[in-house]
N, C-alpha and C positions, 0 to 999 in steps of 0.2 A: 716136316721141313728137313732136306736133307744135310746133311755134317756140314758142307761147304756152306750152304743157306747161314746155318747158324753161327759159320765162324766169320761168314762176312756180315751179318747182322751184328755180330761182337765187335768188328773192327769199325764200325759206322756210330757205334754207341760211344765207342772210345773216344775214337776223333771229335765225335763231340763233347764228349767231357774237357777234352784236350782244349779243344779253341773253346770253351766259358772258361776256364782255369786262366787261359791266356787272356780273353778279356777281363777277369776281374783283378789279375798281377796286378794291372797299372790303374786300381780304384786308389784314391787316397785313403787313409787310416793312421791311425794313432793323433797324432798332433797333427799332420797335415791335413787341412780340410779342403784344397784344389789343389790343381796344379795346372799353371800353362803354358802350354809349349816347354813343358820340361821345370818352367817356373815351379817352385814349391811357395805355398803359402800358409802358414802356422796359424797354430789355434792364437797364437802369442801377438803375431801381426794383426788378426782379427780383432781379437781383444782390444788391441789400441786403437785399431780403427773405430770402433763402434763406441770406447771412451770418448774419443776426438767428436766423434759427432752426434755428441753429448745426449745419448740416449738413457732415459733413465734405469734403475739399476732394474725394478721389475718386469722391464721391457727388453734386456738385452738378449736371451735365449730369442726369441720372437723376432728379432731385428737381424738376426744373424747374418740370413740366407741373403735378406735385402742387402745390406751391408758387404756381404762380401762380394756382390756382382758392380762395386765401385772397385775395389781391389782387384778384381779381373777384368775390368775395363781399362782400368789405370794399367796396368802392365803391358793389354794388348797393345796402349797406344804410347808404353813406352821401350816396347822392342821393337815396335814401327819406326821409335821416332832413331835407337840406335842401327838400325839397319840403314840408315839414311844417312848414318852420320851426325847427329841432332848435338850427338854428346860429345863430337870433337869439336864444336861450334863454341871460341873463345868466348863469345858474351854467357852461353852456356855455363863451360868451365868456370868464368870469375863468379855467377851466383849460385852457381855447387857448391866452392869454398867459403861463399858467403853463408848462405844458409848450414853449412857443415859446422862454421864457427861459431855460430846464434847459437846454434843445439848445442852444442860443447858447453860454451861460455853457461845456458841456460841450469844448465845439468851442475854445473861445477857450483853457480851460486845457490843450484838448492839446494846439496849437500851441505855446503858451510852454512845455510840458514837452518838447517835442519839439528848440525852440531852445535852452534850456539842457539838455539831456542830450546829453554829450560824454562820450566816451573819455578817459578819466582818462591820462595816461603814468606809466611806473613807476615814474620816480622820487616822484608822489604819492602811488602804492599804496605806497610802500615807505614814505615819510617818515608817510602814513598804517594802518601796522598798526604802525608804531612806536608809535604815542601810541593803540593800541585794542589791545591786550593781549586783551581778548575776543573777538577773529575766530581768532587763531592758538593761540600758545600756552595763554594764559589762559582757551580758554574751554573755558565748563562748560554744562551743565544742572541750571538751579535746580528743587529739588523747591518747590513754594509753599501752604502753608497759606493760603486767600484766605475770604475773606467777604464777600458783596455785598449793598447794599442802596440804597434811598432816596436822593439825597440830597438833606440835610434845607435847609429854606427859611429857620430860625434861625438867625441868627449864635451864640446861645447854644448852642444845639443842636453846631455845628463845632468851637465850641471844647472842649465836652465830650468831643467824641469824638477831639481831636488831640490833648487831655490822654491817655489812656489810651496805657500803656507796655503794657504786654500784651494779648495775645489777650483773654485773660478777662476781664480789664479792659474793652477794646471791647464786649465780646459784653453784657454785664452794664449797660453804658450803654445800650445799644440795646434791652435787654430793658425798662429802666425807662423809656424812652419810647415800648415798644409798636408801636418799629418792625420789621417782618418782614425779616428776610434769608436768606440765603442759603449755605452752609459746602460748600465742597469744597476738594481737593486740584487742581493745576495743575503744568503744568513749562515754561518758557521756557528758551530758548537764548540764553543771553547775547549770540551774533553779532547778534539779534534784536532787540533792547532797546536804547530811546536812551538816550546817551550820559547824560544827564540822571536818569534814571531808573537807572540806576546810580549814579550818584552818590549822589543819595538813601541806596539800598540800604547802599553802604559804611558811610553816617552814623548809621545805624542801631545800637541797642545791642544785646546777645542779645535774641530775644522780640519785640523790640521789630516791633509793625505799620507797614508803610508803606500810607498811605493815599494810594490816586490821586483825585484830584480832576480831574472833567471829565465833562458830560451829565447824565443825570438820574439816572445810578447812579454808586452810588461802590462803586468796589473799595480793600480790605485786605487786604497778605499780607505774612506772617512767611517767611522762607528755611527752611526746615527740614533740604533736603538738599544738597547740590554734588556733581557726578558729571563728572570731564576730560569733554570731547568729543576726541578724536584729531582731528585737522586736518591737511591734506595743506599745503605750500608754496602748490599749486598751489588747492587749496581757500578759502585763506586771501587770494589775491588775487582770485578773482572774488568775495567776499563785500567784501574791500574796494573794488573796481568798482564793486560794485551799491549800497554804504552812499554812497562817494563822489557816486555821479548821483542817486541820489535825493535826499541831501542839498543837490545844487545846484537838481534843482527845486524842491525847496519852500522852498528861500532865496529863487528866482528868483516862485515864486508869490506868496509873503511880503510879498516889496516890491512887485510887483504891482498886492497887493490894497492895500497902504500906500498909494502912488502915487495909486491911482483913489479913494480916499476922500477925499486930501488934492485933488485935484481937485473932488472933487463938489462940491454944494450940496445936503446932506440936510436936509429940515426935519421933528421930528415933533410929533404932535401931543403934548397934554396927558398925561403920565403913561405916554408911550411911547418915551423915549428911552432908550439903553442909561445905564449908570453913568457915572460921572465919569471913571473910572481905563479907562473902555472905549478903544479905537483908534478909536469913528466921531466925528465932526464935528458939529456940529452950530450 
């Protein structure tokens, strides 16, 4: 082969090293595992995704590849849908900020659940299953006659229906105001039920309905049966554990949510503020 031959044979090798060099530049690496249309997408974004769509943990390496060809679908069709404008579209915009605020708000109360959830010591589980009778010894499974329906936007309407001492009674109000409900049997675990909500119960005559007030449905239910539940020692204090931290977070949310309203400045408009007797400001 002559000198030329072999120096444009050198120059042909090159050029090809050159253009694989150039196409492997833009392979992804390290933490980014695609990329589209410039998109980058992390080992980190992956990761969430493949939690979210609740893959189990032995499965996730395996689940990757699948998993991420939703992530590069999802982006294809959502730089189509801003190429279009999708994302200057006000109804758009108002559940961007909606959904931006869920995740915030969401975020914010698990931290605060996460600072006041502490290990209780024994001596609170202990001075605590003294004064709840219903984790150890005393507890049962209530049988419960319930009834669910409406609830109603009358004041006159409520007091109708807290009048009635019995079932039938109830049932018999609600039929004269045509409103539809609902009748089945139910059984709660007293360990289960706030402390509140017992209470109630006990005040209660034979027959006699308790009504829950709270949302747009109201439930009713009479006790009909009681059945021991056996409880272990050891049974009896992880339930008082888990009554103990739960009840600190939502004390710890409580005042929270107190705090941040007694800060704020809410103003509403005409005919849109909560009641008198409400906790917001105004």
């Amino acid at each position: 082969m002559t000198k030329m031959g072999r120096n444009a044979g050198a120059a042909a090798a090159l050029a090809a090293m050159l253009m694989t060099a150039g196409c492997n530049k833009g392979v992804p690496e390290g933490q980014v595992v695609a990329r589209v249309n410039g998109d980058e997408i992390t080992q980190t974004e992956l990761n969430a995704e493949i939690a979210a769509a609740g893959v189990p943990a032995d499965q996730r390496a395996k689940a990757g590849p699948a998993v991420l060809q939703r992530i590069v679908e999802r982006k294809l069709l959502a730089q189509a849908a801003s190429k279009e404008g999708v994302d200057k579209d006000p109804d758009y915009v108002v559940l961007r900020q909606r959904t931006d605020e869920l995740l915030l708000a969401q975020r914010y109360l698990q931290r605060q659940s996460q600072s006041a959830s502490q290990q209780p010591d024994s001596d609170k589980i202990e001075e605590y299953l003294r004064t709840h009778p219903q984790l150890s010894e005393g507890r049962q499974l209530l049988t419960l006659d319930q009834i669910r329906f409406p609830t109603p936007t009358d004041a006159k309407e409520v007091q109708a229906l807290q009048g009635a001492t019995t079932m039938d009674e109830l049932i018999a109000v609600l039929r004269a105001r045509n409103v539809q409900f609902k009748r089945d049997v139910a059984q709660a675990d007293t360990a289960t039920l706030p402390d509140s909500l017992l209470a109630s119960m006990a005040k209660l005559k034979p027959n006699e309905p308790l009504i829950v007030i709270g949302g747009p449905v109201l439930t009713a239910a009479v006790v009909t049966g009681r059945q021991p539940i056996p409880t272990t020692s050891a049974q009896a204090t992880e339930l008082a554990k888990r009554r103990i931290m739960s009840e600190a977070v939502n004390n710890r949310l409580k005042q929270q949510n107190t705090a941040l309203r007694e800060q704020a400045k809410i103003d509403y408009a005409k005919g849109m503020a909560p009641p008198a007797t409400g906790a917001a400001k105004h």
